[in-house]
mmCIF file of the N, C-alpha and C atoms, coordinates in Angstrom:
data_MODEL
# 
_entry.id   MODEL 
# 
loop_
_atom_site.group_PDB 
_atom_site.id 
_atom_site.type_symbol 
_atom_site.label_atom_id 
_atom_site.label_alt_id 
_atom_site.label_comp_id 
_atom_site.label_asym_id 
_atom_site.label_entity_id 
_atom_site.label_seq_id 
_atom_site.pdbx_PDB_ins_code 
_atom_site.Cartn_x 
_atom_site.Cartn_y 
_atom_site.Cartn_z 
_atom_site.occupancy 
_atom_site.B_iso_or_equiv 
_atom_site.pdbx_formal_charge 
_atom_site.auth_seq_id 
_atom_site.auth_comp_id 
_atom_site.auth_asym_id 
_atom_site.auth_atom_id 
_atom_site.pdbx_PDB_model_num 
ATOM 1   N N  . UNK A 1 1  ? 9.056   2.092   7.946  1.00 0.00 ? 1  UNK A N  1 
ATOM 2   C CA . UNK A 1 1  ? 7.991   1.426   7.229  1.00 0.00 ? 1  UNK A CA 1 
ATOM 3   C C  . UNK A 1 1  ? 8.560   0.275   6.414  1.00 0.00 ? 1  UNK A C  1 
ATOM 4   N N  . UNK A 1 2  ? 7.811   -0.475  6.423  1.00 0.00 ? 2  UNK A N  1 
ATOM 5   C CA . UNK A 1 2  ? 8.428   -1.723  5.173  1.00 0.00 ? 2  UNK A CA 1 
ATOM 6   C C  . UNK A 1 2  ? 7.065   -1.649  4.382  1.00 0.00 ? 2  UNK A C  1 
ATOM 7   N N  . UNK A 1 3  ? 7.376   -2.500  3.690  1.00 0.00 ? 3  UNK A N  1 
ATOM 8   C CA . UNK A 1 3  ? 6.511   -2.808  2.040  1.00 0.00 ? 3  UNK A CA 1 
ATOM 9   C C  . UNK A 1 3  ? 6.289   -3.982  1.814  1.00 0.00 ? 3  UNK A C  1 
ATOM 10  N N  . UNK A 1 4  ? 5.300   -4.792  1.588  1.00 0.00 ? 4  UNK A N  1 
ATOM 11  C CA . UNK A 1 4  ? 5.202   -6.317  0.915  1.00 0.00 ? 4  UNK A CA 1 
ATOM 12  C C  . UNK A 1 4  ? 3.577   -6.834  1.026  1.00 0.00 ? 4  UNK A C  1 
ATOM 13  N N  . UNK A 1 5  ? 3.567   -8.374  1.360  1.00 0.00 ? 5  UNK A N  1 
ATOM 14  C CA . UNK A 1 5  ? 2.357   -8.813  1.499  1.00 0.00 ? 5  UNK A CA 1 
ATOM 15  C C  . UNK A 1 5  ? 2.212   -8.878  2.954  1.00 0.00 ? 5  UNK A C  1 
ATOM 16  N N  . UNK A 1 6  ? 0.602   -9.133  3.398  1.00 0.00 ? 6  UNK A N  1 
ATOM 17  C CA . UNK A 1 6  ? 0.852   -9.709  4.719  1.00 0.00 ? 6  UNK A CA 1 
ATOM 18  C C  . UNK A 1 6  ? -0.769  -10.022 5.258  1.00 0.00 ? 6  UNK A C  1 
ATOM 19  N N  . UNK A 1 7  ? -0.613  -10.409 6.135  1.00 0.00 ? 7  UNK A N  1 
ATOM 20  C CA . UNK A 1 7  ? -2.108  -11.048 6.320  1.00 0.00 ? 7  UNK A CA 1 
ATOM 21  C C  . UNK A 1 7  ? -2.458  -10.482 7.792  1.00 0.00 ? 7  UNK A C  1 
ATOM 22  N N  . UNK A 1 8  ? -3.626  -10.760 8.347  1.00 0.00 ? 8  UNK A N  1 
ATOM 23  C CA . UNK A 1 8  ? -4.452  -10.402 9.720  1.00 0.00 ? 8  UNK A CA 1 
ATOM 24  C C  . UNK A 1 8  ? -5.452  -11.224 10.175 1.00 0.00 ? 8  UNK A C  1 
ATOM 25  N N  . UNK A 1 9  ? -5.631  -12.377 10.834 1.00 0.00 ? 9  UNK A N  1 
ATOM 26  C CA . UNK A 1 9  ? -5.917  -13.245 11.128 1.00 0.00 ? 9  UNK A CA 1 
ATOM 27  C C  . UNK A 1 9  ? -5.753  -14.515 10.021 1.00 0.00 ? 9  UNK A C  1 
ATOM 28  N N  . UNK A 1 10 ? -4.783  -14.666 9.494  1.00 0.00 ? 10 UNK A N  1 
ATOM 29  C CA . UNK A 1 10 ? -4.652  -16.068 8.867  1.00 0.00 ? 10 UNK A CA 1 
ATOM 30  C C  . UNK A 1 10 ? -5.280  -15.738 6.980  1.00 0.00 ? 10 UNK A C  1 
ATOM 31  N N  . UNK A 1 11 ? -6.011  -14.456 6.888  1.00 0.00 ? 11 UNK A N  1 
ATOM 32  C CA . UNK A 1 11 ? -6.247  -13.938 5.798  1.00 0.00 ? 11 UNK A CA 1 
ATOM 33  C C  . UNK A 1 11 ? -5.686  -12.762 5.189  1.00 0.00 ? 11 UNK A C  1 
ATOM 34  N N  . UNK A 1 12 ? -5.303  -13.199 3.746  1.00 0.00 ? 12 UNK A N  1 
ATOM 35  C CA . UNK A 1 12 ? -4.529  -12.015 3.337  1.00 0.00 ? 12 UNK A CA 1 
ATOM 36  C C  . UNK A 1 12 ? -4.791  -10.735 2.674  1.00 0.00 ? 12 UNK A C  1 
ATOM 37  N N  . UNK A 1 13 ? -4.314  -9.490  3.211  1.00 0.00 ? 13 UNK A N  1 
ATOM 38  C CA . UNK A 1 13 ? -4.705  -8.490  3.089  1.00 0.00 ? 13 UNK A CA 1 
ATOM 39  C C  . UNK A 1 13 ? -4.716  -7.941  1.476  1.00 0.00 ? 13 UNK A C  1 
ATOM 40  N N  . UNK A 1 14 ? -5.851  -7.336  1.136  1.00 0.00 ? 14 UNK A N  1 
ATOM 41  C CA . UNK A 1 14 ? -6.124  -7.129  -0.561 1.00 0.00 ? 14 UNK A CA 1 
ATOM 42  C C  . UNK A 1 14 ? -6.988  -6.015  -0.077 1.00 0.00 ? 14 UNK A C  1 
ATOM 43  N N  . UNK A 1 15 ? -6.375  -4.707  -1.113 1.00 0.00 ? 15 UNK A N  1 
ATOM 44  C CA . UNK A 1 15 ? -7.181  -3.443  -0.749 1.00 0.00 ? 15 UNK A CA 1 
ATOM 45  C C  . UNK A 1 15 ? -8.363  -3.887  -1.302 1.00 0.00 ? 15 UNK A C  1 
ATOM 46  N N  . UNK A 1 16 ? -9.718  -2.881  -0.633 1.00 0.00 ? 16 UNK A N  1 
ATOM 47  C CA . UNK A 1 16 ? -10.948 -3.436  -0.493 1.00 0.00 ? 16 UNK A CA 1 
ATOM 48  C C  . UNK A 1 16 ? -11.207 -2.211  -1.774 1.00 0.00 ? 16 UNK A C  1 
ATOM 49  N N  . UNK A 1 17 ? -10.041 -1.248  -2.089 1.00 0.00 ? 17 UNK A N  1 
ATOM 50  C CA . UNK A 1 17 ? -10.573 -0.484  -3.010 1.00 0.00 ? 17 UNK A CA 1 
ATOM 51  C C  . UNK A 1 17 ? -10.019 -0.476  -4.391 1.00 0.00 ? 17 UNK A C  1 
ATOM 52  N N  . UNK A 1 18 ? -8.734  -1.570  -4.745 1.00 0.00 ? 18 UNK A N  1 
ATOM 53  C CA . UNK A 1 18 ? -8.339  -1.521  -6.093 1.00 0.00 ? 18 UNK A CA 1 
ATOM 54  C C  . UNK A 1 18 ? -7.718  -2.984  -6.379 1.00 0.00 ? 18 UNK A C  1 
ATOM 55  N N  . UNK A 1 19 ? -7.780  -3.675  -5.023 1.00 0.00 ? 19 UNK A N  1 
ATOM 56  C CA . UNK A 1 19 ? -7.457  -5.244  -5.016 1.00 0.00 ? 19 UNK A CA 1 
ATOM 57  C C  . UNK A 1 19 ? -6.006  -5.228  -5.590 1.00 0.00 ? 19 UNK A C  1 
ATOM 58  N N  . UNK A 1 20 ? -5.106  -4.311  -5.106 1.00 0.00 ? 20 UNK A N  1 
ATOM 59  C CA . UNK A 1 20 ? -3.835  -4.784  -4.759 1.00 0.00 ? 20 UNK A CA 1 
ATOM 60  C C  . UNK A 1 20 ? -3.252  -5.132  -3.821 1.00 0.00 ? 20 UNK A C  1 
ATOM 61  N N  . UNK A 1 21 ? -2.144  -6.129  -3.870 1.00 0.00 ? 21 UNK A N  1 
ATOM 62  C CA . UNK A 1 21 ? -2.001  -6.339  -2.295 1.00 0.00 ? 21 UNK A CA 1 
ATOM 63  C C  . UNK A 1 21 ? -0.686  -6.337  -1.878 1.00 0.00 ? 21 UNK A C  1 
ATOM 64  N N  . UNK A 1 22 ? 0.139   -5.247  -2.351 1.00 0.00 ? 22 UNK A N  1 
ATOM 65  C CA . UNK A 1 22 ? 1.048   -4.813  -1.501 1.00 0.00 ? 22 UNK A CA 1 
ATOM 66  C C  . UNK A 1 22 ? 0.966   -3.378  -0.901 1.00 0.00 ? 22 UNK A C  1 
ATOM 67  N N  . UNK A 1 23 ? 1.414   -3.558  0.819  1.00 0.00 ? 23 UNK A N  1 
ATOM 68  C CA . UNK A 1 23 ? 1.183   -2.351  1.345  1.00 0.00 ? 23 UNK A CA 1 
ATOM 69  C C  . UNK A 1 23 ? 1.820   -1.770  2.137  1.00 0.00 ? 23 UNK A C  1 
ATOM 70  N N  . UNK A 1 24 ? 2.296   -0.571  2.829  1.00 0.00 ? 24 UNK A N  1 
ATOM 71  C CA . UNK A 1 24 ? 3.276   0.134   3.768  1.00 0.00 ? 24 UNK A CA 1 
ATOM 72  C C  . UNK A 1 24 ? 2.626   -0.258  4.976  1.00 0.00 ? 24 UNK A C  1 
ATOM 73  N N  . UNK A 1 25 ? 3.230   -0.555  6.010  1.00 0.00 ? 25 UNK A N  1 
ATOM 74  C CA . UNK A 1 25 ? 2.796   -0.671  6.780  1.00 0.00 ? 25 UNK A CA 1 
ATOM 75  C C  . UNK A 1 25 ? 3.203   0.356   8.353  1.00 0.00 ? 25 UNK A C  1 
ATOM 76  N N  . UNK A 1 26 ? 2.293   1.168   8.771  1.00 0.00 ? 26 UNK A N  1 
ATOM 77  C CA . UNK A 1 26 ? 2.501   1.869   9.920  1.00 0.00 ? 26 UNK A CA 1 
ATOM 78  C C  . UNK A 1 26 ? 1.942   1.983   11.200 1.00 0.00 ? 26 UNK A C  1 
ATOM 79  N N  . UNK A 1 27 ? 1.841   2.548   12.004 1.00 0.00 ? 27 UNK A N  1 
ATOM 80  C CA . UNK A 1 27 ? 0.719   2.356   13.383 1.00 0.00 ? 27 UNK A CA 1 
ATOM 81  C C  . UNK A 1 27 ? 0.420   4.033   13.344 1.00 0.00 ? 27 UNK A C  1 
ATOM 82  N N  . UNK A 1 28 ? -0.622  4.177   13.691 1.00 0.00 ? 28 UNK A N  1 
ATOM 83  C CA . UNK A 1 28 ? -1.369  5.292   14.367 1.00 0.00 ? 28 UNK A CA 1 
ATOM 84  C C  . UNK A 1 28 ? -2.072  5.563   15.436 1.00 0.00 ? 28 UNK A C  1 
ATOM 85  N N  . UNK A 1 29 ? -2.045  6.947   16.453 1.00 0.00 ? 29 UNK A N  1 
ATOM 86  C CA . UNK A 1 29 ? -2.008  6.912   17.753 1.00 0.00 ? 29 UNK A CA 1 
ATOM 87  C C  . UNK A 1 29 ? -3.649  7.156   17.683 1.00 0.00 ? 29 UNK A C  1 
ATOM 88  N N  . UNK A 1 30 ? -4.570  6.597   18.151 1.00 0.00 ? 30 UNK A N  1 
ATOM 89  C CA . UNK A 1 30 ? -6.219  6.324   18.550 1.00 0.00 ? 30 UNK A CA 1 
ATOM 90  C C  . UNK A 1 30 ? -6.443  7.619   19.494 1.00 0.00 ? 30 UNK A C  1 
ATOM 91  N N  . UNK A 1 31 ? -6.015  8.797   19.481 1.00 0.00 ? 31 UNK A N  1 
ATOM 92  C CA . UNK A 1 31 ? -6.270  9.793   20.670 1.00 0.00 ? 31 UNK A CA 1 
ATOM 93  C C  . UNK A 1 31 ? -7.816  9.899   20.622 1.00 0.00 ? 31 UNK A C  1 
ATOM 94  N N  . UNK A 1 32 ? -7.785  10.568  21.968 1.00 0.00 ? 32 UNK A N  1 
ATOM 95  C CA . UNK A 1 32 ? -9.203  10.592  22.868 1.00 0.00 ? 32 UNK A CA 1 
ATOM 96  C C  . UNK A 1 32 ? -9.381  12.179  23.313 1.00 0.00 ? 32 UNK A C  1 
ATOM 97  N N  . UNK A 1 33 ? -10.429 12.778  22.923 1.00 0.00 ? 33 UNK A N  1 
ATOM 98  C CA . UNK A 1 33 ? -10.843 14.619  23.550 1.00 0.00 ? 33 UNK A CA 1 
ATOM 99  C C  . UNK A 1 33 ? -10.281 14.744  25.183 1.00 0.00 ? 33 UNK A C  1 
ATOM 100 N N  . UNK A 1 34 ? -10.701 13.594  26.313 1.00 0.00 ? 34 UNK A N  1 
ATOM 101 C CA . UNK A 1 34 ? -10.225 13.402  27.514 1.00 0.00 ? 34 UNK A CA 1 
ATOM 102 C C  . UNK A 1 34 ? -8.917  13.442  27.264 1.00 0.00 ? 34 UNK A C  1 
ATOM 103 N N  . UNK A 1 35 ? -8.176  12.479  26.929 1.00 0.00 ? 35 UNK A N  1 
ATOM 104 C CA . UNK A 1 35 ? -6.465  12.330  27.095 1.00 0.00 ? 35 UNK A CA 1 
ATOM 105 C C  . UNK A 1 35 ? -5.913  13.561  26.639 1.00 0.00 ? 35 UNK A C  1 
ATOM 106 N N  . UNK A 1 36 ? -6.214  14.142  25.347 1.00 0.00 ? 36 UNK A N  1 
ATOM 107 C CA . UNK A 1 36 ? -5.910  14.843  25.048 1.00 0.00 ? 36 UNK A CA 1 
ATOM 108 C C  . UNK A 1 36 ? -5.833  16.533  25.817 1.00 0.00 ? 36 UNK A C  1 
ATOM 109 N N  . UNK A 1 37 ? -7.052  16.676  26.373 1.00 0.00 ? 37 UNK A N  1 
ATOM 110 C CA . UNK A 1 37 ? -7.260  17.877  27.632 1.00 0.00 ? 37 UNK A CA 1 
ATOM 111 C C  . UNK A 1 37 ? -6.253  18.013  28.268 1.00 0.00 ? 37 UNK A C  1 
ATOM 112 N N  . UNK A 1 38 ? -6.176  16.101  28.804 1.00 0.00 ? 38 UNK A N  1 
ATOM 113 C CA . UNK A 1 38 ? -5.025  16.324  29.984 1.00 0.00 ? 38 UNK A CA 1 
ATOM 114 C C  . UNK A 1 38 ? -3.250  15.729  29.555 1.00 0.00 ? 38 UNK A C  1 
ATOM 115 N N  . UNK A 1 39 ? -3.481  16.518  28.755 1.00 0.00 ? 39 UNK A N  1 
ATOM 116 C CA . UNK A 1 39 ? -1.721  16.278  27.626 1.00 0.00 ? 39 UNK A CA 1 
ATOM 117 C C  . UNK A 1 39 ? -1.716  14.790  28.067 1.00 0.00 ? 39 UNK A C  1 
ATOM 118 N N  . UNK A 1 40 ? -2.456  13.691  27.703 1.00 0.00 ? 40 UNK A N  1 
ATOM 119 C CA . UNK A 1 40 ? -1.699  12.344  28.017 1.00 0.00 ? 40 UNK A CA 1 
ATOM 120 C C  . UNK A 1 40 ? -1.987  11.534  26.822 1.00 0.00 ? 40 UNK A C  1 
ATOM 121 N N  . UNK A 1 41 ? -1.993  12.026  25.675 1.00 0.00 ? 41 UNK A N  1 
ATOM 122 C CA . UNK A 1 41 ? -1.956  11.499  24.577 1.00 0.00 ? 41 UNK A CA 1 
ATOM 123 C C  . UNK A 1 41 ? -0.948  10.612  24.487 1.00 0.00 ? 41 UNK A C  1 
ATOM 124 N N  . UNK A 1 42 ? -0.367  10.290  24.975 1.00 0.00 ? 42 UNK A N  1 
ATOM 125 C CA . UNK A 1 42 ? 1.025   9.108   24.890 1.00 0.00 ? 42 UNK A CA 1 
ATOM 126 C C  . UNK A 1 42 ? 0.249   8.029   25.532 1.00 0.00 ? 42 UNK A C  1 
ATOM 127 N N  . UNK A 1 43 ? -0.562  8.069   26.430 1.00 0.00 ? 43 UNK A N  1 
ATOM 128 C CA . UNK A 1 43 ? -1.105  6.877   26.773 1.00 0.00 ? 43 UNK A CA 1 
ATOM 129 C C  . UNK A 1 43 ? -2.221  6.858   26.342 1.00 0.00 ? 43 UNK A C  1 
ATOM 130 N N  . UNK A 1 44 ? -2.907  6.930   24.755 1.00 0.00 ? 44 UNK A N  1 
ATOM 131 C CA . UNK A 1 44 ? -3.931  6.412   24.643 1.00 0.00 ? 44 UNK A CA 1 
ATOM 132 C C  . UNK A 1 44 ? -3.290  5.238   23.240 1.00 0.00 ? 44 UNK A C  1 
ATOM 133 N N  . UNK A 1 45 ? -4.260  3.946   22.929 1.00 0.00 ? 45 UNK A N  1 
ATOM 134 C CA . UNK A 1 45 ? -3.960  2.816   22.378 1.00 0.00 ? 45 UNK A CA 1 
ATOM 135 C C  . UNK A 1 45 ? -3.278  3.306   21.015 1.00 0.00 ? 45 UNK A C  1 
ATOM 136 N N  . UNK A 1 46 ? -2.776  2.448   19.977 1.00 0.00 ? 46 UNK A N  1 
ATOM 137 C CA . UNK A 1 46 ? -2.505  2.968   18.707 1.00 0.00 ? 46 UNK A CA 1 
ATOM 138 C C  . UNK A 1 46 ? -2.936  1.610   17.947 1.00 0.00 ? 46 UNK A C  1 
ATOM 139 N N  . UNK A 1 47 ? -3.235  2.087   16.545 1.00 0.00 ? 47 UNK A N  1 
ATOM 140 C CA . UNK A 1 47 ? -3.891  0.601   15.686 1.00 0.00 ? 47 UNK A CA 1 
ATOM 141 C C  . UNK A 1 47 ? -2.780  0.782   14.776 1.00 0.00 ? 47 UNK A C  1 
ATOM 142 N N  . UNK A 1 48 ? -2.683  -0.548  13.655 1.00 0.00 ? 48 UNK A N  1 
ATOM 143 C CA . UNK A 1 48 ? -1.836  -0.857  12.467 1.00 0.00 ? 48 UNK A CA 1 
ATOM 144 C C  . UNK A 1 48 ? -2.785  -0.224  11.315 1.00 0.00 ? 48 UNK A C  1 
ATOM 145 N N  . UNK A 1 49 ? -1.586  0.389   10.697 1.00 0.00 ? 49 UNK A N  1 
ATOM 146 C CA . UNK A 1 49 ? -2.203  0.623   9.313  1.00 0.00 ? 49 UNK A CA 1 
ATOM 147 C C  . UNK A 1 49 ? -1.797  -0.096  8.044  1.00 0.00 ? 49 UNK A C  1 
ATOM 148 N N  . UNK A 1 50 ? -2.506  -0.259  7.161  1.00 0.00 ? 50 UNK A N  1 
ATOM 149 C CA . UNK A 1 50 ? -1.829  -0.841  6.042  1.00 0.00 ? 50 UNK A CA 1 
ATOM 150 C C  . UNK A 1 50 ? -2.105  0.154   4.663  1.00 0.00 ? 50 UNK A C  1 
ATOM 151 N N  . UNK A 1 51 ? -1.003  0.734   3.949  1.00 0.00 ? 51 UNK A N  1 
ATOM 152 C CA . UNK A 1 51 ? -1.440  1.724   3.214  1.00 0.00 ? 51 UNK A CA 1 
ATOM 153 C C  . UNK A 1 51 ? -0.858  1.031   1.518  1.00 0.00 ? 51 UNK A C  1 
ATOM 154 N N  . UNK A 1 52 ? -2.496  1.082   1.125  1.00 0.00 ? 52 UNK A N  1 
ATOM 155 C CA . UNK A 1 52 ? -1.992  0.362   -0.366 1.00 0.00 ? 52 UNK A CA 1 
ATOM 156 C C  . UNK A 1 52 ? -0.788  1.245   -1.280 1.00 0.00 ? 52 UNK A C  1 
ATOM 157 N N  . UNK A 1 53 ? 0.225   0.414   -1.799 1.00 0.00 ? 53 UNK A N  1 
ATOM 158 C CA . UNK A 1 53 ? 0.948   0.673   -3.047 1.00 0.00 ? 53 UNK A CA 1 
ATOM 159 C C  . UNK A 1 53 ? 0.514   1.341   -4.015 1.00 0.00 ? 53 UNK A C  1 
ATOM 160 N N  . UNK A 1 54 ? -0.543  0.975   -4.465 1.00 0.00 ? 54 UNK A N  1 
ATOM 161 C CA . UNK A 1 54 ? -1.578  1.354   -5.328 1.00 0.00 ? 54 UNK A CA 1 
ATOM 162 C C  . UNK A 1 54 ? -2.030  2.909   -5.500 1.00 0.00 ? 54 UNK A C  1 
ATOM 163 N N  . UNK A 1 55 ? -2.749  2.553   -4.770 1.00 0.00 ? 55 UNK A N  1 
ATOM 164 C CA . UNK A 1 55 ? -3.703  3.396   -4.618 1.00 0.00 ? 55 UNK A CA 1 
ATOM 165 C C  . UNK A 1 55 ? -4.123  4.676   -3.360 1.00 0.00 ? 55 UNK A C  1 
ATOM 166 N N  . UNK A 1 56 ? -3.399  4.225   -2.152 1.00 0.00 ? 56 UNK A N  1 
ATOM 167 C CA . UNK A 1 56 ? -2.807  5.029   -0.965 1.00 0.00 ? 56 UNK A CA 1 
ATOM 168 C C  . UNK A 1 56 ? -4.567  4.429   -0.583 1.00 0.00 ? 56 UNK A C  1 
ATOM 169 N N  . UNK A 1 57 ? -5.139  3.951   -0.618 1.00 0.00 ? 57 UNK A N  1 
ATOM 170 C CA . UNK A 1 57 ? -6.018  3.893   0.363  1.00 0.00 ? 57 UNK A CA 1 
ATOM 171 C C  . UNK A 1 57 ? -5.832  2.946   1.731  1.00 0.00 ? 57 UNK A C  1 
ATOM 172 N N  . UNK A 1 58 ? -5.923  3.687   3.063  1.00 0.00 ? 58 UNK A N  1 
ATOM 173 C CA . UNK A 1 58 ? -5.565  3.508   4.100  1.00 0.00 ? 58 UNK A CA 1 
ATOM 174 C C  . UNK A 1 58 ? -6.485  2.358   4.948  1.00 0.00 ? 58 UNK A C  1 
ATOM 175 N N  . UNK A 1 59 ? -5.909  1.146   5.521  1.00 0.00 ? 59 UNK A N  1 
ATOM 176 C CA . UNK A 1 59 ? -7.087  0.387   6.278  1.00 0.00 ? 59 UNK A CA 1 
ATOM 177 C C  . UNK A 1 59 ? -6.680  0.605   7.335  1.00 0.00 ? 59 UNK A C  1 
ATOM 178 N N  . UNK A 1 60 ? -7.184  0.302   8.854  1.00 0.00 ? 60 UNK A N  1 
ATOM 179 C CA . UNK A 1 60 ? -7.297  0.189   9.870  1.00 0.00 ? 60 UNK A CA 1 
ATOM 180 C C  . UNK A 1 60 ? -7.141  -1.005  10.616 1.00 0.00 ? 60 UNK A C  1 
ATOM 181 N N  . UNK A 1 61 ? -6.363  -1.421  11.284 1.00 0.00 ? 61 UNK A N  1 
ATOM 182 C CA . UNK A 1 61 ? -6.469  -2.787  12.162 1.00 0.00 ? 61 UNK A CA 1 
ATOM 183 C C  . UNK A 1 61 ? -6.376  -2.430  13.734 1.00 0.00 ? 61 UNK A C  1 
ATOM 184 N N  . UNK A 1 62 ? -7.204  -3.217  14.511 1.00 0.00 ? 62 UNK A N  1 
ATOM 185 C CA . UNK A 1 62 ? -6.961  -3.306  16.571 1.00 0.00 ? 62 UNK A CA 1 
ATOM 186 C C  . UNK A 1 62 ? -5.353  -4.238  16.461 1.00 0.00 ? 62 UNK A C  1 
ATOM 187 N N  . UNK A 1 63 ? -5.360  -5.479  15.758 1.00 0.00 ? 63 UNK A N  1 
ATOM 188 C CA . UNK A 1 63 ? -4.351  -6.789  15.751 1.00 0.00 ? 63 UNK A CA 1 
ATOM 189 C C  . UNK A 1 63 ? -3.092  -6.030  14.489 1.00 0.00 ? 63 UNK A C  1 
ATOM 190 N N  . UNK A 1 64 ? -1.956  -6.563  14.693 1.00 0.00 ? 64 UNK A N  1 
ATOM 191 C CA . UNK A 1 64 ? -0.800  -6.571  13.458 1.00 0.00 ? 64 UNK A CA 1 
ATOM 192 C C  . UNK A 1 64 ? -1.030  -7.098  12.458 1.00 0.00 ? 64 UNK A C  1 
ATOM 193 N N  . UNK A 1 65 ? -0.644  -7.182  11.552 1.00 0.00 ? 65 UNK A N  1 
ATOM 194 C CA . UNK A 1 65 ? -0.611  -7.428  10.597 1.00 0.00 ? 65 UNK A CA 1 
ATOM 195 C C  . UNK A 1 65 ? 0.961   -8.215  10.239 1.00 0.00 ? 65 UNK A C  1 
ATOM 196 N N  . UNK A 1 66 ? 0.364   -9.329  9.798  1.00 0.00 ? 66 UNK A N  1 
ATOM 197 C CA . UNK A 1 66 ? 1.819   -10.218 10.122 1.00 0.00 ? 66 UNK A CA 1 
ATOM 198 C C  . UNK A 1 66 ? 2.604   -10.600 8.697  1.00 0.00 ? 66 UNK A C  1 
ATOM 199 N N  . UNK A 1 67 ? 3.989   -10.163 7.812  1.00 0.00 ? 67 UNK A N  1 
ATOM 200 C CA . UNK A 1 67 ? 4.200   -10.688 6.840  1.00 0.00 ? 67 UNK A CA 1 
ATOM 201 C C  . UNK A 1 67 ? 4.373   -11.888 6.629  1.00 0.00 ? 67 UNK A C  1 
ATOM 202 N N  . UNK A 1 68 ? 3.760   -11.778 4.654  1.00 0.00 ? 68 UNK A N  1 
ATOM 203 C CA . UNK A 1 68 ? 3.760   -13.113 4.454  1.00 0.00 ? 68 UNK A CA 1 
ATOM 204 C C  . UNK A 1 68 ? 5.023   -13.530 3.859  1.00 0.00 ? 68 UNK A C  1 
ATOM 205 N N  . UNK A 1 69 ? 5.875   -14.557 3.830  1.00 0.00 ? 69 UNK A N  1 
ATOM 206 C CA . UNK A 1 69 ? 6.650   -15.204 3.292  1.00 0.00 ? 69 UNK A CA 1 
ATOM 207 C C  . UNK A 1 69 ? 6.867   -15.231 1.826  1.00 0.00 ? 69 UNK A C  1 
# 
């Protein structure tokens, strides 16, 4: 995991719940009831997370999240 600022489409990320804006950043696996039946949870998609400093409240992204400078 790393730690800092960072943005997602050209805008920068600020928790929507305490307006801080440094955050951990991790991915999480999107599993599916199907994939899962047939043990193929390794092939279903995974999204970015960004988990506030703050406050631990967790966002969701489809795209990365790119640091800022």
């Amino acid at each position: 995991m790393k730690s800092d600022r960072f943005e997602v489409n050209g805008v920068e990320l600020k928790c929507i719940h305490c307006g801080f804006q440094q955050f951990d950043l991790g991915s999480a696996q999107l599993n599916t009831a199907t994939m899962s039946l047939l043990n193929l949870d390794w092939a279903n998609e995974s999204a970015a997370i960004a988990c506030c400093k703050r406050c631990s409240f967790i966002m969701w992204f489809a795209g990365s999240p790119e640091k800022i400078y």
